[in-house]
DOGUGU-695024 format. One record per residue: x, y, z of N, C-alpha, C in turn. Coordinates in steps of 0.05 Angstrom, whole numbers, padded with zeros to 5 digits, always signed. Atoms other than C-alpha are relative to their C-alpha. Example, Ala and Ser with C-alpha at 12.3 -4.5 7.8 and 13.67 -1.06 7.14 Angstrom:
+00018-00024+00000+00246-00090+00156+00018+00024+00000-00016-00024-00001+00273-00021+00143-00015+00022+00014
This chain:
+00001-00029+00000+00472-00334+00103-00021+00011-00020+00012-00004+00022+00439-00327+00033-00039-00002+00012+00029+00004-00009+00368-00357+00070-00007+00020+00025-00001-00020-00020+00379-00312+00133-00016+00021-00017+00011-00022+00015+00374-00254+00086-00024+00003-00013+00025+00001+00004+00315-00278+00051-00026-00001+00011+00021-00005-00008+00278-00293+00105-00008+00031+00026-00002-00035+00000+00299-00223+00136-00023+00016-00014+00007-00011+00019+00274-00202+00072-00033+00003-00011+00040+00007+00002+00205-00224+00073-00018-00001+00021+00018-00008-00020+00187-00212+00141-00001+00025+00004-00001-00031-00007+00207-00137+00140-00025+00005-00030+00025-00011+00024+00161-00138+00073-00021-00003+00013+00024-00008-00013+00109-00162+00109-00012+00012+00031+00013-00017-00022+00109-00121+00172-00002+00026-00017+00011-00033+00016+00115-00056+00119-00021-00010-00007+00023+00001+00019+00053-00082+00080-00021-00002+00033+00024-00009-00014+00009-00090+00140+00007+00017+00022+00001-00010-00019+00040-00047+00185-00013+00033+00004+00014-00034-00001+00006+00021+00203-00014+00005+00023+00015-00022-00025-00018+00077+00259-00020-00020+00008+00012+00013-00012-00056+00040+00305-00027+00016-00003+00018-00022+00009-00128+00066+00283-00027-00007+00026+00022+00008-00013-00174+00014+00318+00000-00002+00032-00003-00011-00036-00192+00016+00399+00030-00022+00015-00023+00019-00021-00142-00041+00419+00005-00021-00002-00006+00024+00003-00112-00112+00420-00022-00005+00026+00000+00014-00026-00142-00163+00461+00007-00031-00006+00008+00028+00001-00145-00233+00479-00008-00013-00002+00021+00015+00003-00174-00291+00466-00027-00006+00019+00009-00004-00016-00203-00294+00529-00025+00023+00008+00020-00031+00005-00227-00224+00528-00017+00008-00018+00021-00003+00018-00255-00234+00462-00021-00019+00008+00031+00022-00008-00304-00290+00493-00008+00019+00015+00018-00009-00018-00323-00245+00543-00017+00021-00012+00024-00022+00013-00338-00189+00504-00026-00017-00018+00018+00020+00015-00375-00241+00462-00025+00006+00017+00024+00005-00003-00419-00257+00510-00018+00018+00017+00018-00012-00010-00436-00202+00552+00000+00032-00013+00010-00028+00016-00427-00140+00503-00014-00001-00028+00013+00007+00031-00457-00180+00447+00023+00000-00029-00022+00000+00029-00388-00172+00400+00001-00019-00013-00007+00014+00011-00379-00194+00338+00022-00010-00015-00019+00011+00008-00327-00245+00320+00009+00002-00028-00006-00002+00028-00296-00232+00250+00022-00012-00011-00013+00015+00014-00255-00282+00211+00011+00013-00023-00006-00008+00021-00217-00247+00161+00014-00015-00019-00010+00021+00016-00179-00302+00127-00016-00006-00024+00009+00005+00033-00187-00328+00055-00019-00032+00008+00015+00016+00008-00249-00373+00051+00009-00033+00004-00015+00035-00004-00209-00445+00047+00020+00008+00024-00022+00003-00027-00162-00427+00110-00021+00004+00016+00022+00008-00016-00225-00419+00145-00013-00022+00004+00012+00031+00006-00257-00477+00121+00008-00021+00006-00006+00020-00012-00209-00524+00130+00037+00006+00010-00019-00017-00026-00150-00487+00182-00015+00001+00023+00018+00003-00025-00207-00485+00234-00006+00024-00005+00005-00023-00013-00242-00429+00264-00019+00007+00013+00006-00004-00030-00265-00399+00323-00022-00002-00005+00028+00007-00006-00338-00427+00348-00011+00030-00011+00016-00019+00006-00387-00374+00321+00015+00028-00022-00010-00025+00027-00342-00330+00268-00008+00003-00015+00016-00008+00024-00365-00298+00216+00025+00013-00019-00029-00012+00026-00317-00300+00151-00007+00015-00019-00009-00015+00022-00309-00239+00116+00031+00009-00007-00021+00000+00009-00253-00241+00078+00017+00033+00008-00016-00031+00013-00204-00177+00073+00012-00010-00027-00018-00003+00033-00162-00206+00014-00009-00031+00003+00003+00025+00010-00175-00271-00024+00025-00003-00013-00030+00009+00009-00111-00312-00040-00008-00020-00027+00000+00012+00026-00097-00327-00110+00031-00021-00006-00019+00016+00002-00045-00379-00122+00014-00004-00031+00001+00002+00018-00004-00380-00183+00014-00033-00007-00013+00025+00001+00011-00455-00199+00024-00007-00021-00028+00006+00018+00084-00477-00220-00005-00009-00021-00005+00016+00017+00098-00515-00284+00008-00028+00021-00006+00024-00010+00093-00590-00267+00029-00006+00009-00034+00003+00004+00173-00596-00276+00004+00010+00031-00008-00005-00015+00179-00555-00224-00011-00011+00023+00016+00019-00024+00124-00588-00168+00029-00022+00005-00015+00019-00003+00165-00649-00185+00021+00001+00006-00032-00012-00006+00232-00612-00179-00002-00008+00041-00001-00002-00032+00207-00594-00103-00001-00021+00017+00007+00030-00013+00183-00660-00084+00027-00017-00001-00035+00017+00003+00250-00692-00106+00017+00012+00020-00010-00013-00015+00282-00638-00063-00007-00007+00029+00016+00004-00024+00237-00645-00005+00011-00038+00014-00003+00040-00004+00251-00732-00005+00030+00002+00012-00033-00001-00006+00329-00715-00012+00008+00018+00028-00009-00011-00016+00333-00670+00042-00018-00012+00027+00015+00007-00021+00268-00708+00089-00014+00011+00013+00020-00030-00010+00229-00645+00103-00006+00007-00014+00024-00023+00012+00180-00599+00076+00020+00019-00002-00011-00025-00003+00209-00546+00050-00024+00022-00007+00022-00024+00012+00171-00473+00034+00003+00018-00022+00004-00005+00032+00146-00466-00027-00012+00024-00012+00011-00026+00004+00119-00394-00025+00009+00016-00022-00023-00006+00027+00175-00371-00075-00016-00015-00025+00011+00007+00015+00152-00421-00117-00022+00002-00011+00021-00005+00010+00082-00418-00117-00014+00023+00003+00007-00031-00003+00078-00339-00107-00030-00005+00003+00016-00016-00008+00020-00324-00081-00008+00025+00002+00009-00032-00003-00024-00266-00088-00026+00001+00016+00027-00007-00003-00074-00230-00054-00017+00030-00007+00006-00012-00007-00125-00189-00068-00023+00012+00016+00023-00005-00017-00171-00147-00030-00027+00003-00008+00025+00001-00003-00235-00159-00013-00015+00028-00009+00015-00026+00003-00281-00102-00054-00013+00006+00023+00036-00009-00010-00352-00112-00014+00023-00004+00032-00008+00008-00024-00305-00122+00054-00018+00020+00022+00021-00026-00010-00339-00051+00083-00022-00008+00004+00028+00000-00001-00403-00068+00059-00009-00027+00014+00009+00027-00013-00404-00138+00084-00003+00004+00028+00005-00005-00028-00387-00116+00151-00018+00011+00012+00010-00014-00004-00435-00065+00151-00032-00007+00000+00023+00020-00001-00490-00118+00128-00003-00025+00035-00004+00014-00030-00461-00158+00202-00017+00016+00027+00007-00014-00025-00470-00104+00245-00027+00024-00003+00025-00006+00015-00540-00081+00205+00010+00034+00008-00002-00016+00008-00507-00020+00197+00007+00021+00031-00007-00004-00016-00493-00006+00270+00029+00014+00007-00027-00013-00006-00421+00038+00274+00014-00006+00029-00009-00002-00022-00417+00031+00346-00002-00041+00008+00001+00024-00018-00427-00047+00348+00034-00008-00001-00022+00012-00004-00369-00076+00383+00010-00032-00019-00014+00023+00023-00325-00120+00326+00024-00008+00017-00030+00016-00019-00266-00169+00351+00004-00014-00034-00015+00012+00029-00222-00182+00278+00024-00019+00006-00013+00019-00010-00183-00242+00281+00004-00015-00035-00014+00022+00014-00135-00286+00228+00018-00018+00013-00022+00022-00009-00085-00332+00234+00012+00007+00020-00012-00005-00014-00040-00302+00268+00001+00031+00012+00002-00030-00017-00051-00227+00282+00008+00024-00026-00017-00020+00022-00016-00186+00213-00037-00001-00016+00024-00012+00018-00082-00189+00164-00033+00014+00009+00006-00008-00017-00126-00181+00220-00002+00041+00012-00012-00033-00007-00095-00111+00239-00004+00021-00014+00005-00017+00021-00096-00088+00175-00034+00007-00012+00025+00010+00020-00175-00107+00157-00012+00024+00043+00008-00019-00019-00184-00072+00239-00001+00040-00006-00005-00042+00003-00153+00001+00220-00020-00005-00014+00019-00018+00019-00194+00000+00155-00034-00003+00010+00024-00013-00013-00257-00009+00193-00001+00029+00013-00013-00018-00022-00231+00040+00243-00011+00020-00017+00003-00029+00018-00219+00095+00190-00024+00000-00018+00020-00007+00018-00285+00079+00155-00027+00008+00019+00024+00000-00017-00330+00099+00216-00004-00014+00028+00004+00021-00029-00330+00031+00263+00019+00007+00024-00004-00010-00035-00326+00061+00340+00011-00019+00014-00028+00018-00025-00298-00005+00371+00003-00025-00010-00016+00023+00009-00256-00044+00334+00022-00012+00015-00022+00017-00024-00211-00098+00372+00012-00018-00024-00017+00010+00020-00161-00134+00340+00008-00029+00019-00005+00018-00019-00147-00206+00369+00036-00011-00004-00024-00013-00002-00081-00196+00385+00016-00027-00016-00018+00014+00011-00036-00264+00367-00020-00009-00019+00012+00008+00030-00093-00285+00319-00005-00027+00009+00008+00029-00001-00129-00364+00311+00014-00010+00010-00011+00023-00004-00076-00401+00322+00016+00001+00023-00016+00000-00025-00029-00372+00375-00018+00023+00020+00015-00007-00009-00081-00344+00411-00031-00020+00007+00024+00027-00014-00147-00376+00409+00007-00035+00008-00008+00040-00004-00126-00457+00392+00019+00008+00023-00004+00004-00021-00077-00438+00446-00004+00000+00024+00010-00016-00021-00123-00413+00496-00020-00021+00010+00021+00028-00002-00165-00474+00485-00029+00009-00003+00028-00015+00006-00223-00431+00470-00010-00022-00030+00008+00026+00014-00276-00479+00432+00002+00016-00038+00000-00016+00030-00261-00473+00354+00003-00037-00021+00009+00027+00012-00275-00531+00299+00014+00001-00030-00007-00003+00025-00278-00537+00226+00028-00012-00021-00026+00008+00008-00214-00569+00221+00012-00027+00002
């Protein structure tokens, strides 16, 4: 019951933290984002933190600008070793997010980087894409509300979307 609630507890946090008014033109698909690819010229945008790009994979031809860079705060040894002892006794991985809190923050130059992609173009068609579809969304509106005319959001994100779609993607 006690884990129910927790993980209750941390998925309603993070649909409030990235959730908000739909600003940008629309979801699509993986599919849909190749096409726009190749015959409206759109560009692919990786928003993920730098090492989940690098080595998580990612989609043939993306271009990673971050929205938030993940800061990790590392346990006291005692405790690593605590988890690992835990992890052996029980025969599974457990998740260690609690433990190793994680933070992120956002990307300052994220605007301006984009704005260096699309050489300053407002109207060029962008397709924003992470893991799974939540940081993505959030890194779409704030184009949206800063000017950019057609932002797309790739709806399940890298992993349950593209790698499932079989659309070509590497790095990993």
């Amino acid at each position: 019951m006690k884990k129910s609630l927790f993980v209750f507890v941390i998925v309603l946090f993070s649909v409030t933290l990235f959730a908000e008014e739909m600003e940008y033109a629309d979801d699509v698909s993986a599919k849909e984002a190749a096409e726009m690819m190749e015959k409206d010229g759109a560009v692919l945008i990786d928003v993920r933190d730098p090492v989940e790009f690098l080595y998580a994979g990612h989609a043939v031809g993306a271009v990673n600008i971050p929205i938030f860079f993940v800061r990790i705060s590392l346990p006291p040894m005692d405790t690593r070793i605590k988890v690992a002892e835990v992890e052996k006794k029980r025969n599974k991985a457990i998740h260690v997010k609690k433990t190793y809190r994680p933070m992120m923050d956002e990307n300052k130059k994220f605007l301006e980087d984009v704005k260096k992609l699309s050489k300053g173009d407002l109207e060029k068609p962008l397709i924003v894409v992470c893991r799974s579809g939540e940081r993505s969304i959030y890194a779409a509106n704030k184009l949206a509300k800063n000017g950019f005319e057609n932002v797309y959001n790739l709806e399940k994100g890298f992993v349950f979307d593209w790698v499932a779609a079989g659309m070509p993607a590497g790095g990993y």
